[in-house]
Steps between C-alpha positions, in 0.01 A plus 500: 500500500297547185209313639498685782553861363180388264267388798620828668386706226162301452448563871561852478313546144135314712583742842464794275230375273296455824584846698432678156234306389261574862612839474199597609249492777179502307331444175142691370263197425239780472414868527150722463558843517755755434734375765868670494856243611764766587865317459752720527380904475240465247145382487350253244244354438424142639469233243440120510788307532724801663756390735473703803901492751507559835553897515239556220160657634110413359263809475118343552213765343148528560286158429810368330708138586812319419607125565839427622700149511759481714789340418429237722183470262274601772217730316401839669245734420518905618143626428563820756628838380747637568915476450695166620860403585517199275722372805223550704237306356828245433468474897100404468580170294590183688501170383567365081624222400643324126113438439335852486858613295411206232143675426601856544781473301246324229261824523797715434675328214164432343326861488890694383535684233691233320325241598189727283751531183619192570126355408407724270771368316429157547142524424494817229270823638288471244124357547446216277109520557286403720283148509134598545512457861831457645495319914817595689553136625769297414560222258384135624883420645481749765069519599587357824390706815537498864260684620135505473452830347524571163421804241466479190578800294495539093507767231286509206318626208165419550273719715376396821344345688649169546438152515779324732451118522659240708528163387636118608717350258203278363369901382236505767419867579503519917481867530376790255570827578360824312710829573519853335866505620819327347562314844393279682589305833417147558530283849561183444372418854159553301334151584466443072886488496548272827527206242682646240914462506562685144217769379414618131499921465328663184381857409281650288299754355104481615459789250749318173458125586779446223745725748630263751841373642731151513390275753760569795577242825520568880648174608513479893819376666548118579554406872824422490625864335263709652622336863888627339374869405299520823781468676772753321169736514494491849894521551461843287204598718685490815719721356290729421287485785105505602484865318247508191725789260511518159881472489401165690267414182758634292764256617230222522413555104899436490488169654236398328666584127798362590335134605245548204193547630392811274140485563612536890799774380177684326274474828758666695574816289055516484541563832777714484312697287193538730704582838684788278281574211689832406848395507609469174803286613319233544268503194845534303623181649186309474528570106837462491491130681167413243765618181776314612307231544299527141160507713411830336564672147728786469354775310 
């Protein structure tokens, strides 16, 4: 009787944990503009992260956006304005599955508030200084990519312009490139690369040849694992479907952090970036996934 009065209890305790845990029908991956959730009789404002029920309503303003996951993980973006039955755009969404949930629920947990303290406290808020020219890749262990398309961002003290040079691993320079900016963005369909499996990265100062970063690796995938992230790539893609969105990139640069491939993670929030250049949701995230990941300095 014991046993069974226990398992009863445990059975009850994961029902409720469930029903009260999806107590909601959305989530806010991302909002521009002074959008208003109205749950219950007042108006707020909309936040990332906000969990939006079933009787709640969305207020849309001029030129503004916000990006909704379902429950079901399915991503939806409401660009029009105007005022929304959050059951009604509930009815729009068909489809989800276990695979979306796994990367939305990563983009959620990761950009909280406490995931933020959380960090800070981990890592200490306060800048420890900056190398001379600091690249936002990642350390040697995880320079493997998937894609062909790469950028290469950095920081630094030295004035421009700047000297970015490609290299084999025998420290054979295959590409040189000269650029007032603090990015650039390399194809490594470029014939000079076709040979190449692992590539040397270095930056420095044309103007203070003393200023110049670590040597960094982009390491492309071997056969056998990029055939294994091709194909949980293209399982997520059918989920998301044929549409080019940035909530699709932003659930792509998910994937790819979570199998670590940060060089294709950083590709992805780029183009975030470009599609929706003044939402500020999406810049936050990008710097919050290069903190987490120690691919950029906290000041």
């Amino acid at each position: 009787m014991k046993k069974g009065r226990f398992l009863f209890l445990v059975g009850f305790f994961l029902l409720n944990t469930v029903v009260y845990g999806q107590d909601y029908t959305f989530r806010v991956l991302a909002t521009k503009g002074s959008n208003e959730l109205k749950s219950g009789d007042s108006w707020q404002a909309v936040k990332t992260g906000a969990s939006l029920k079933s009787g709640d309503e969305l207020k849309i303003t001029e030129n503004a956006s916000v990006g909704l996951v379902h429950t079901s993980g399915k991503p939806l973006e409401v660009k029009q304005p105007g005022t929304y039955k959050v059951a009604d755009l509930a009815s729009k969404v068909s489809g989800g599955s276990s695979v979306l949930n796994k990367y939305t629920d990563f983009i959620l947990s990761s950009n909280s508030a406490d995931a933020k303290k959380n960090r800070l406290s981990a890592t200490g808020a306060v800048h420890r200084g900056l190398e001379d020219i600091k690249v936002h890749l990642p350390e040697n262990q995880n320079a493997e990519i998937f894609n062909n398309i790469a950028y290469v961002n950095w920081e630094a003290k030295g004035g421009a312009p700047y000297i970015v040079s490609f290299k084999n691993m025998f420290d054979e320079e295959l590409v040189k490139v000269e650029t007032p900016e603090t990015s650039v963005k390399v194809d490594l369909n470029d014939p000079k690369f076709a040979n190449e499996t692992a590539i040397l990265v270095e930056v420095k100062s044309k103007a203070d040849g003393k200023s110049k970063s670590e040597q960094h690796l982009i390491k492309k995938l071997s056969p056998g694992r990029h055939d294994s992230i091709k194909k949980s790539f293209t399982e997520l893609n059918n989920e998301l479907g044929t549409e080019t969105s940035e909530l699709n990139k932003l659930i792509q640069a998910a994937f790819y952090e979570q199998n670590k491939l940060f060089i294709d993670a950083i590709t992805a929030y780029e183009e975030v970036i470009k599609m929706a250049p003044d939402n500020i949701s999406y810049k936050e995230a990008y710097d919050e996934f290069l903190f987490r990941n120690k691919l950029k300095n906290q000041k």
